[in-house]
C-alpha positions in Angstrom: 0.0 0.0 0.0 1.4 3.3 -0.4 1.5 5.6 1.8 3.6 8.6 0.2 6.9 9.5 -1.3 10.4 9.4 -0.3 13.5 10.9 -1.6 16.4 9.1 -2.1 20.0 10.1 -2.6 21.5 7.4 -5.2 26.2 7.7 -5.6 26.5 7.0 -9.4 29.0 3.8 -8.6 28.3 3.3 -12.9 28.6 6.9 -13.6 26.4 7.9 -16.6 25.7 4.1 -16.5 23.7 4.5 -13.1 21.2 6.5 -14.9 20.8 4.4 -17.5 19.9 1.2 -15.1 17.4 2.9 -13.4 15.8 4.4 -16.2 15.5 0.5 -17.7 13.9 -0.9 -14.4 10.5 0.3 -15.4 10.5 -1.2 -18.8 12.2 -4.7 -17.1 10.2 -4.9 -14.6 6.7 -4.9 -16.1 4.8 -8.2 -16.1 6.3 -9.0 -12.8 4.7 -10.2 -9.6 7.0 -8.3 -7.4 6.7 -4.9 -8.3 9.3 -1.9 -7.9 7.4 1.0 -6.6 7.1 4.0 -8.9 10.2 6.6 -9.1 10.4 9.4 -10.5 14.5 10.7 -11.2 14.0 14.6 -10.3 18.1 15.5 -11.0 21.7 14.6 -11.0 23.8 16.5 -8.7 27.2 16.3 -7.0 27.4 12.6 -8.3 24.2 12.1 -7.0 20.9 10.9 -8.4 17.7 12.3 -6.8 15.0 10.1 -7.0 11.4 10.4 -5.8 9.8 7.0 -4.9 6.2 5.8 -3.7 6.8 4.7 -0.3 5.1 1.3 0.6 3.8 -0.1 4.1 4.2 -2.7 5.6 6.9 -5.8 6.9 10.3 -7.1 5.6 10.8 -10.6 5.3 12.2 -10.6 8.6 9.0 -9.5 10.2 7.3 -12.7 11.9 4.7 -12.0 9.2 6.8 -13.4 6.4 9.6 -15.6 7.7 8.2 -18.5 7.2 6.5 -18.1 4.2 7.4 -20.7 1.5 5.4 -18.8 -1.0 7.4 -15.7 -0.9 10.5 -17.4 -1.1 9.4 -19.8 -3.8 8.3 -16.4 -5.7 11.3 -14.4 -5.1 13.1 -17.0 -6.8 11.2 -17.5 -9.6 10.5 -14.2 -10.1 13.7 -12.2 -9.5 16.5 -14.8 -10.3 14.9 -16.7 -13.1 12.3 -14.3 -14.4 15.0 -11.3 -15.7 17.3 -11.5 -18.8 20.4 -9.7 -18.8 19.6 -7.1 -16.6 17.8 -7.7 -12.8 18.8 -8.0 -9.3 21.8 -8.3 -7.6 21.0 -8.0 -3.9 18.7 -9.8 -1.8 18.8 -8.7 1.2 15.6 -9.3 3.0 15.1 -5.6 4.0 14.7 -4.6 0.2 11.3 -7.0 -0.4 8.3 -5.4 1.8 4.6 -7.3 2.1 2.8 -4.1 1.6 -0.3 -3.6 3.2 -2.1 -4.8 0.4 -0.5 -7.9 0.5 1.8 -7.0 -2.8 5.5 -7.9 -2.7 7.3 -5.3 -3.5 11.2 -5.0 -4.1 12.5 -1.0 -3.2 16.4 -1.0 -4.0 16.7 0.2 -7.1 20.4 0.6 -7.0 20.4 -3.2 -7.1 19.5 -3.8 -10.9 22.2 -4.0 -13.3 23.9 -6.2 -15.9 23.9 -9.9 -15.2 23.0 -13.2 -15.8 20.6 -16.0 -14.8 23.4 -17.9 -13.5 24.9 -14.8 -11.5 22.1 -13.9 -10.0 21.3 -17.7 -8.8 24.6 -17.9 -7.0 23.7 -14.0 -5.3 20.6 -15.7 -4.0 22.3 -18.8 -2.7 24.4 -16.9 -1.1 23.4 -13.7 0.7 19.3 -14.8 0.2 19.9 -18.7 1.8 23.0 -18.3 3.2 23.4 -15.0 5.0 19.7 -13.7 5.4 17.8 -16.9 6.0 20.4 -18.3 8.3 20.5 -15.0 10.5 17.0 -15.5 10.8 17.0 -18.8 12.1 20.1 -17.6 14.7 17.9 -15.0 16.1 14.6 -15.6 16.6 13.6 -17.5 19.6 10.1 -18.1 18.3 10.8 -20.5 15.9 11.9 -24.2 15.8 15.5 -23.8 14.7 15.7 -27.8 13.8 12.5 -27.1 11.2 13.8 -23.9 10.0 17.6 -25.4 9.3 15.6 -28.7 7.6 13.6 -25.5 5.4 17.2 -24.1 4.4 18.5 -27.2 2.7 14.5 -27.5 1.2 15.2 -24.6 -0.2 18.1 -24.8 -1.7 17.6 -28.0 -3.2 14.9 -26.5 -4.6 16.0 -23.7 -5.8 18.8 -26.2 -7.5 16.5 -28.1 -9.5 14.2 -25.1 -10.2 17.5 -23.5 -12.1 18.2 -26.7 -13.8 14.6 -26.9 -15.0 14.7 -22.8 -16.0 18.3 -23.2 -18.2 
């Protein structure tokens, strides 16, 4: 759901080529399930890109709300690592997907699209989606059964193994 704007202040890491990426995300990411929130790029100053994005409430995957849920992860997977071409996302960090209100997934980095691959993208996943985020999850929550959630890791990558296989 949104609830209003934000600004954002983006460093041009690509130089000109910055621009250009974000500029592509809306075209690349119609069609998709999870959705980047509208921008709008007001200027470029000091190495800077201003950017004016809708603002979306409601919980990051590491909200009790969405831990657990198989269907977000299964979707993520699909839908960001296998559903892009050449260009997508590079970082899933669980603070950049939010369950909106409205029970819409929506991803909000948008300095995290750029040039890559299927493959490249699969191994990002494995490792900072499954590996880091998931795991520090399972460390620090109390609320969970650690012996369920460590069996859901190794479901998940398996999963997410034969899903690529099936994909290439």
């Amino acid at each position: 759901m949104i609830f209003g704007s934000i600004l954002k202040k983006i460093p041009l890491k690509h130089g000109d080529k910055t621009v250009e990426y974000i500029q592509r995300i809306k075209s690349v990411n119609e069609g998709h399930e999870i959705v980047v929130p509208d921008f709008e790029i007001l200027d470029v100053n000091n190495n800077e890109l201003h950017v004016k994005q809708d603002y979306i409430r409601g919980d990051t995957l590491k909200s009790h709300k969405c831990y657990d849920r198989w269907d977000i992860h299964e979707l993520i997977f699909l839908d960001c690592v296998c559903g892009y071409d050449d260009f997508g996302i590079m970082d899933y960090g669980w603070d950049n997907f939010i369950l909106g209100k409205d029970d819409i997934l929506y991803y909000v980095d948008l300095q995290a699209f750029q040039k890559c691959d299927t493959k490249k993208r699969a191994k990002q996943f494995e490792d900072k989606y499954i590996d880091r985020e998931y795991n520090n999850c399972v460390h620090s929550t109390y609320h969970f059964n650690k012996r369920a959630q460590s069996i859901n890791i190794e479901r998940l990558k398996k999963w997410c193994g034969k899903e690529y296989q099936r994909q290439s």
